[in-house]
N, C-alpha and C positions, 0 to 999 in steps of 0.2 A: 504494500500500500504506500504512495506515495503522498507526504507528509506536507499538508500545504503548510506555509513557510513567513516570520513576521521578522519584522525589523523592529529594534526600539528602542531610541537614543536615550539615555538617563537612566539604563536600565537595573543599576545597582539598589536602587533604594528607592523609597515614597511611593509615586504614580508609576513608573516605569517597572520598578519591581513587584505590585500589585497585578500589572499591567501583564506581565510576562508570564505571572502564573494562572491566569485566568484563559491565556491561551493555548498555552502547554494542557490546563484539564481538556480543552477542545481536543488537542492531539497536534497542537501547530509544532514544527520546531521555531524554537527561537534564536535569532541572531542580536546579540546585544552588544552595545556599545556606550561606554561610560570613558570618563578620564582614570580611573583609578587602572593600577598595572593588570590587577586579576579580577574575573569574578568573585561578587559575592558570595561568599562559602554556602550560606545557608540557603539563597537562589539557587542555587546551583545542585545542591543537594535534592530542594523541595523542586526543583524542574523532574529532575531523576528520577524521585518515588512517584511522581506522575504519568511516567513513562515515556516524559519526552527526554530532551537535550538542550545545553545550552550553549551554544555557541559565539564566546565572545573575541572583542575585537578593543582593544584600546584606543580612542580615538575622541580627538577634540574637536568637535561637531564646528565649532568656531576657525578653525585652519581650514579652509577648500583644499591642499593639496593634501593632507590626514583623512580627508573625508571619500577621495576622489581615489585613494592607495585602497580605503575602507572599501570599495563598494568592486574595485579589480580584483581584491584578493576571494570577495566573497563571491563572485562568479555564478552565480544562478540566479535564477527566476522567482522571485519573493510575491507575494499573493498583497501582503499589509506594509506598510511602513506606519511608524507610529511616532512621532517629532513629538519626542517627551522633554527633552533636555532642555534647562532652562534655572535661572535666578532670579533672585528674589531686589537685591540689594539693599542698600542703607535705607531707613528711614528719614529722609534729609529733608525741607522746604527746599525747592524749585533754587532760591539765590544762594544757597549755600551748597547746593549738590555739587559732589568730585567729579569733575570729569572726565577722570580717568577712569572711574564707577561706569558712568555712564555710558561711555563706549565699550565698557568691556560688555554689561549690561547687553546690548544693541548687540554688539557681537555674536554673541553666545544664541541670543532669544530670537534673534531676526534673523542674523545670514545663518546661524546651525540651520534653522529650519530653509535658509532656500540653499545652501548646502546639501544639505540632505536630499532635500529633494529633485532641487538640480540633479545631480548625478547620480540620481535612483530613482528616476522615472522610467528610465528604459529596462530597468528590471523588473518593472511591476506587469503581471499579466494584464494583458490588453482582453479583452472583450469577454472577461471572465471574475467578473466583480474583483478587481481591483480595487485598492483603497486606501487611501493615505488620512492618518488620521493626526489633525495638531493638537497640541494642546494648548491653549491660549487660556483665559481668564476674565471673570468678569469685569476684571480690569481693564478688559480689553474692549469694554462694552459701555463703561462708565469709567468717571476718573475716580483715581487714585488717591488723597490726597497726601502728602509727603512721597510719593513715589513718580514722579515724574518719567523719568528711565522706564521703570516695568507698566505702567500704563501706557506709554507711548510704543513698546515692544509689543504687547500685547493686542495693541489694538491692529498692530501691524500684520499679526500674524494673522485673525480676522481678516484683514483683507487683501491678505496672501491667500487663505483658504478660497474666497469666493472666487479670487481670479482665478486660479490652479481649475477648480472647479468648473468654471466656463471654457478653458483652453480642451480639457481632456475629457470633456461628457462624451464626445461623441466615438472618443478611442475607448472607450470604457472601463473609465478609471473613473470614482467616484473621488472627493476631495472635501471631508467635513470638516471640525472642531470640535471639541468641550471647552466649555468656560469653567471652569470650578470655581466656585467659591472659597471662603477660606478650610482649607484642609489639614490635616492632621500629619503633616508628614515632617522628615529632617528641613526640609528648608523653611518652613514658620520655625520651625525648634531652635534653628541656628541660627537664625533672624537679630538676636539680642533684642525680644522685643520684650518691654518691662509685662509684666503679671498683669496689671493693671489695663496694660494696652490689650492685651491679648482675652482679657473676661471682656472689654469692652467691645471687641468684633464680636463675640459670641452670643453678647447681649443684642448689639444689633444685628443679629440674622434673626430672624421669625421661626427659625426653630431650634432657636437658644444652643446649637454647637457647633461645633468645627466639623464636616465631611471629612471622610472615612475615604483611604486611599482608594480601598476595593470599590466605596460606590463611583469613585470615577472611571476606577478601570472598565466597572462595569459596561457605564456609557460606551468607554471607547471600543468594549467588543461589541456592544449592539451596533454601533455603524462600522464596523468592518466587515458585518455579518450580512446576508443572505436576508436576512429581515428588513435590511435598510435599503434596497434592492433599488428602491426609486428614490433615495434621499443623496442630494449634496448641494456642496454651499452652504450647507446647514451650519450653526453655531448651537451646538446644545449646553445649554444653562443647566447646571447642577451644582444649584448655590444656597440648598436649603432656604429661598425666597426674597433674597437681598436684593435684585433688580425687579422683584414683584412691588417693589415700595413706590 
């Protein structure tokens, strides 16, 4: 049986690594890609009792020629890509933000994702639900405030998805998004964001917590799934009700 096949940048921890084991229970292999030198042990292990594999790649989604070595080495025909990789950065007002933040920020959140997809568009199967899935943010839907950087990436990637989406409908590649809201993952954790700040998102979400890695992963296997058959361009909100306000 031959083993349809996902990409999926960031793939050690939070989204990505929720993300890779939700398609592994389908039967995917997975090809993943993070900065760190090895797979994560316990991904790696929990791929395996699943019955798939994990096949990683070290690679900084942010360098095009890292990215473009990433996608010749791995040489086949991939069904999903899934543009997880991404930062959060400082919490700063706008006249005080680093600019060196900033562009790494941009870096990483924008060209990873048309990196990625640049040079792995010709491995996605054509007229065979193909599917590229980002992950952007409600930030990318609404402003940020103290985050000028990852609202302006975010929003970007938004509408990277749509156009992606309108170039490739017709080769049949689909090209959505999730927005998450705030989620429970390492990157709020390592944020330094005070106690205070952090019950005060939670208070303003309408349903008083933080999302759960798995419920986004979830999203993002519903549209790479056979179920989302007619959907792209789409931006799916899973923010526990924070742009319902």
């Amino acid at each position: 049986m031959i083993k349809r096949k996902v990409v999926i940048s960031g793939v050690n921890s939070g989204i990505g690594y929720a993300t890779a084991l939700i398609f592994a229970k389908d039967g995917y292999q997975i090809f993943g890609v993070d900065l760190a030198d090895e797979a994560n042990s316990s991904l790696k292990l929990k791929i395996k009792t699943l019955g798939s594999d994990l096949v990683y790649y070290k690679c900084d989604v942010a360098n095009s020629q890292e990215v473009r070595q990433f996608y010749e080495n791995l040489n086949t025909e991939i069904d999903v890509l899934v543009n997880n990789a991404g930062i959060l950065g400082p919490r700063v007002k706008t006249e005080d933000y680093p600019i060196d933040a900033f562009d790494k920020i941009l870096d990483i959140n924008i060209k990873g994702v048309f990196y990625m997809t640049k040079f792995g568009i010709t491995h996605l199967k054509k007229d065979a639900n193909g599917a590229i899935i980002n992950v952007a943010s409600v930030a990318g839907l609404v402003g940020m405030t103290n985050h000028i950087a990852y609202s302006a990436s975010k929003h970007a990637v938004v509408g990277m998805t749509k156009t992606l989406a309108l170039e490739y409908a017709k080769k049949g590649i689909r090209v959505n998004a999730v927005c998450p809201g705030f989620t429970d993952t390492a990157m709020v954790e390592t944020a330094n964001l005070e106690k205070e700040y952090k019950e005060g998102l939670k208070y303003g979400t309408p349903m008083k917590r933080f999302g759960e890695a798995e419920e986004i992963a979830a999203g993002i296997f519903y549209l790479a799934s056979t179920n989302a058959s007619f959907i792209t361009g789409h931006c799916l909100t899973i923010d526990g009700g924070i742009t319902a306000q």
